[in-house]
C-alpha positions in Angstrom: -6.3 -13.1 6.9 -3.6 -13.0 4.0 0.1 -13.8 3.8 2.8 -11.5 2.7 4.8 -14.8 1.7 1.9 -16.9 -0.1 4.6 -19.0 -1.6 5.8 -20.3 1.7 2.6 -22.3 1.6 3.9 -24.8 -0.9 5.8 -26.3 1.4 2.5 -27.8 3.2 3.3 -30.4 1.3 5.8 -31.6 4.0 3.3 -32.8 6.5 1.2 -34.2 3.8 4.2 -36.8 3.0 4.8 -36.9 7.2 1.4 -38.4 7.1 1.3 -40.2 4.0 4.6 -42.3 4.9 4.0 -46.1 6.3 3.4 -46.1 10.2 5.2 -48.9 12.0 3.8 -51.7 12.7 1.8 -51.7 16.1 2.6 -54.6 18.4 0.2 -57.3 19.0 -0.9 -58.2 22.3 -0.9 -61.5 23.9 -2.2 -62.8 27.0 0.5 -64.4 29.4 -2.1 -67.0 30.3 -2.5 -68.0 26.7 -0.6 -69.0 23.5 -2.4 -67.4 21.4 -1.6 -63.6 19.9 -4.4 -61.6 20.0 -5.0 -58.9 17.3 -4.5 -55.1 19.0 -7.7 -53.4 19.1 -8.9 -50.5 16.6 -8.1 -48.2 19.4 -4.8 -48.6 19.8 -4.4 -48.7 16.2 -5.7 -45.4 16.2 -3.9 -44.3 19.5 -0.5 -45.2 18.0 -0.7 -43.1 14.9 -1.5 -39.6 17.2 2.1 -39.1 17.4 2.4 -38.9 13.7 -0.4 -36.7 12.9 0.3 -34.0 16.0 4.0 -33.9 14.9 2.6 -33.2 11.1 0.1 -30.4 12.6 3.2 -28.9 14.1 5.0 -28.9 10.8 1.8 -27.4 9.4 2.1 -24.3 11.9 5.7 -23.6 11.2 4.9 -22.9 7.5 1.9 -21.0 8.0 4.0 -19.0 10.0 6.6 -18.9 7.8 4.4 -17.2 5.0 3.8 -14.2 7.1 0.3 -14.3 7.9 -1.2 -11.0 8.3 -4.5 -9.1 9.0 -6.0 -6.1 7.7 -7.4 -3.7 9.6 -8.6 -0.5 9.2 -6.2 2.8 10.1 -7.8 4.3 13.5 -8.3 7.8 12.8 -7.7 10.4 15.8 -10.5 13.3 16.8 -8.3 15.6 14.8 -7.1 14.2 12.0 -5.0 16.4 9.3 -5.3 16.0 5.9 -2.1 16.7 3.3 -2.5 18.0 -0.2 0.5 18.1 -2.5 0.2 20.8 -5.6 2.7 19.6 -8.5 2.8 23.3 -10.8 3.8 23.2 -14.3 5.9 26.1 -14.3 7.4 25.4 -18.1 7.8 28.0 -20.5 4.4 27.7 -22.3 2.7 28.4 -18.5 3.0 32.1 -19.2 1.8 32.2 -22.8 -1.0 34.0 -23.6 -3.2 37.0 -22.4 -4.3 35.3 -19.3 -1.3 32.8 -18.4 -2.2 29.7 -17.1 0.5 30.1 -14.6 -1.0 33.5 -13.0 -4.1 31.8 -12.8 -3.0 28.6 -11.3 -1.0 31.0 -8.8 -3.8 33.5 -7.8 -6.1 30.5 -7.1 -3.7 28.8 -5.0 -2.7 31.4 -2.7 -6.6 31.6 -1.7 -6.6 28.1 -0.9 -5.2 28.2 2.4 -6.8 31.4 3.1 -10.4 30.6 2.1 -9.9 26.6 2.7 -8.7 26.3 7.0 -7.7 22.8 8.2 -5.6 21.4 5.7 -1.9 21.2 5.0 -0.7 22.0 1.9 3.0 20.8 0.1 4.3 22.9 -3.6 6.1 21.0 -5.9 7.2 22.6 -9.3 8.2 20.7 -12.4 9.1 21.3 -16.1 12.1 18.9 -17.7 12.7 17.6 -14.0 11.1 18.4 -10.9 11.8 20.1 -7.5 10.2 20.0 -4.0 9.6 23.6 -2.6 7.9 23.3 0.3 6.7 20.1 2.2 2.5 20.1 3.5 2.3 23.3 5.6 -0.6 25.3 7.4 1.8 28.3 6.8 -0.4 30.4 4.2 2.0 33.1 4.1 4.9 30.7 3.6 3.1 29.0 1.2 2.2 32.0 -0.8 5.8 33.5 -0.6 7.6 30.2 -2.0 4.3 30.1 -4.4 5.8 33.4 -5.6 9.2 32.4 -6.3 8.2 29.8 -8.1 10.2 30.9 -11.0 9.9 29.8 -14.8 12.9 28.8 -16.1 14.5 26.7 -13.3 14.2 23.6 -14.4 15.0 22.1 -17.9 12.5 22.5 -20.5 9.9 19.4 -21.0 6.9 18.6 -19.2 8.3 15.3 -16.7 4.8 14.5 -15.2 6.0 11.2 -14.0 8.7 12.6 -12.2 6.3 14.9 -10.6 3.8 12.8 -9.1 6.1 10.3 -8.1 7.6 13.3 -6.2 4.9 14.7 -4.8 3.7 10.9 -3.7 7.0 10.6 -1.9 6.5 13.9 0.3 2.9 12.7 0.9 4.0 9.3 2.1 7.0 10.7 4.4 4.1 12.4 6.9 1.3 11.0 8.5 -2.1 12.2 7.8 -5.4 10.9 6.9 -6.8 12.8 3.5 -4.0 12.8 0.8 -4.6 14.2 -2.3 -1.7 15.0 -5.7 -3.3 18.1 -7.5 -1.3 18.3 -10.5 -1.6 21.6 -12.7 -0.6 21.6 -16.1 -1.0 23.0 -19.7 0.9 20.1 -21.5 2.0 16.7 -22.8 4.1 14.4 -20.7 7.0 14.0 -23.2 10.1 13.8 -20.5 11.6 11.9 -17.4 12.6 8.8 -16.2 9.5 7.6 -14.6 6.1 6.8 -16.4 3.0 9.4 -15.1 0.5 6.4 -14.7 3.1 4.0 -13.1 3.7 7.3 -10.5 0.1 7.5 -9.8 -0.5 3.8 -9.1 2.6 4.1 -6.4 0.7 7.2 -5.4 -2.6 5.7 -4.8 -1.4 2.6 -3.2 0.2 5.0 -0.2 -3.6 6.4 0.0 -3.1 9.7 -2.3 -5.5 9.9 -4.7 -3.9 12.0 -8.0 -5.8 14.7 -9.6 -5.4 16.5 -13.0 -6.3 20.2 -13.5 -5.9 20.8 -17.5 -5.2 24.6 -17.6 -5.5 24.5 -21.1 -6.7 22.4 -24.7 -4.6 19.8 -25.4 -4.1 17.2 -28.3 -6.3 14.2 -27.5 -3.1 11.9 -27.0 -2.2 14.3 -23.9 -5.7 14.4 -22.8 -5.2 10.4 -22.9 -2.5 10.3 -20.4 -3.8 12.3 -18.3 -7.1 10.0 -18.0 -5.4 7.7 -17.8 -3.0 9.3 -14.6 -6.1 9.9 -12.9 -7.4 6.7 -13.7 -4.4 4.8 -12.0 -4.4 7.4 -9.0 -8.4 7.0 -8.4 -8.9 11.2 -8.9 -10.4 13.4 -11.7 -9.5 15.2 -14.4 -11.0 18.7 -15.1 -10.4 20.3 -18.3 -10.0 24.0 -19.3 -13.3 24.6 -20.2 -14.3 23.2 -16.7 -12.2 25.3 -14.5 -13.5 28.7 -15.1 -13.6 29.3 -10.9 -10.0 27.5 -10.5 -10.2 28.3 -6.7 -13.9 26.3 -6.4 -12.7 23.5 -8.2 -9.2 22.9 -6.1 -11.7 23.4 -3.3 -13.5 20.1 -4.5 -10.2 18.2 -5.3 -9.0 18.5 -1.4 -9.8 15.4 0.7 -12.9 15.8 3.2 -11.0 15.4 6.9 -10.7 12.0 8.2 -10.3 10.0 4.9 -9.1 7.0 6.0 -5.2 6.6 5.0 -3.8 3.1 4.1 -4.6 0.0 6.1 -2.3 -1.4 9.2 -1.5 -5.0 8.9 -1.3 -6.9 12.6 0.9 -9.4 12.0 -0.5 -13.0 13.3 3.0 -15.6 12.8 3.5 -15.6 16.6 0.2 -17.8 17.4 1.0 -20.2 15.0 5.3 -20.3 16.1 3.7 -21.1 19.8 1.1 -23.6 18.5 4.0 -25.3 16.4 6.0 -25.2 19.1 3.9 -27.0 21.6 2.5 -29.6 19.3 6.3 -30.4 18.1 6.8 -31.1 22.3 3.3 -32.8 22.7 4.4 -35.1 19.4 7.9 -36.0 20.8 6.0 -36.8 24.5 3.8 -39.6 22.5 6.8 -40.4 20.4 8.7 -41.2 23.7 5.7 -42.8 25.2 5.0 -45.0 22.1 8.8 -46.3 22.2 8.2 -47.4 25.8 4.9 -49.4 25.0 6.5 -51.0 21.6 9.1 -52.6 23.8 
């Protein structure tokens, strides 16, 4: 059991004083055949503090209630559970550089993932200065492949806004309800743009049950290579370099979740017992209460 409002609990401290306070004085017997006051027995010493200590225990369960208590249990997950991949594509300018772009390469390997890879839904986000949502997780392949297409260059500003990616892409992921999510993120540069930091993105991300992956489609300088460990460090993926990509399509393959990865926990809320418990030891408290008054006279 935790609590979603641990500092509720300070307030415990109420009861304690309830209890620690003077009780009054209990009244001494005496036997109408004699003059003599007789001290009250142990007993009813006892007895006549109960009221006290079941109105303190009520206190008690009002607090604990108060702070939210929850428990933890694991997501159920159905006979055919789906799993979501979001793909965040660098689609700056320095993505078609070269003899064999990193873009066309990234592009043709993605288009055979649906194909070649059955069973999983898969979302397109492309980036560059800021970032844009193309198509939410589908099992569509030839939707997929004809907004994978027009994925144009040039779109957005210039800059490489990881942060603003992920965070994205983690925001699509967390709208649907599935249980294997995964952030691929293809890229060939530095994160030098946009509001919100990469590994802060990827923390969010993995804390909605998306883990965030890195596919370096090219060398970097070690500083971005940094980030980048430390994106997929936050997010609990992997990076995979350049060098280690040579079959692109195999290694987005391994980056997809395996079906029925558990998504986040659901917390069962567990204040109403302790509201009713309160509630009937305030009463039960208040009875004795009533029924000490009438003895003490």
């Amino acid at each position: 059991m935790s609590f979603q409002q641990p500092w509720a609990l300070l307030l415990l401290a109420l009861p304690l004083l309830t209890l620690l306070r003077r009780t009054p004085d209990v009244p001494v017997l005496s036997a109408p055949w004699s003059w003599q006051e007789r001290p009250t027995p142990w007993t009813a010493r006892l007895l006549w503090r109960v009221p006290g200590w079941v109105t303190a225990l009520a206190v008690a369960a009002f607090v604990v209630a108060s702070a939210s208590p929850v428990r933890e249990e694991p997501r159920p997950i159905p006979p055919e559970a789906s799993v979501s991949v979001m793909v965040a594509l660098d689609v700056s300018g320095s993505m078609t550089d070269g003899s064999n772009p990193p873009l066309e390469r990234a592009t043709q390997a993605l288009e055979s993932l649906l194909d070649r890879s059955p069973g999983f839904r898969v979302g397109l986000v492309t980036f560059a200065g800021t970032a844009l949502t193309r198509l939410p997780p589908t099992q569509d392949e030839t939707l997929f492949s004809v907004v994978l297409r027009n994925a144009q260059v040039g779109l957005s500003d210039e800059g490489t806004a990881l942060g603003t990616a992920i965070g994205l892409a983690g925001q699509r992921l967390a709208a649907g309800e599935a249980f294997g999510r995964a952030i691929i993120l293809l890229t060939d540069g530095m994160s030098n743009t946009g509001a919100l930091d990469p590994t802060t993105a990827a923390s969010l991300a993995a804390e909605s049950g998306a883990a965030v992956h890195a596919v370096l489609l090219r060398d970097i300088p070690s500083e971005g290579e940094a980030i980048l460990e430390e994106v997929v460090r936050a997010g609990g993926g992997r990076l995979v370099r350049s060098d280690e990509a040579d079959d692109l399509l195999s290694t987005l393959r391994e980056l997809v979740p395996p079906r029925g990865t558990p998504g986040p926990p659901v917390y069962v809320a567990l204040w109403m017992p302790f509201l009713l418990g309160g509630t009937v030891l305030l009463g039960l408290g208040e009875t004795l209460r009533f029924w000490k008054g009438r003895v003490g006279r």
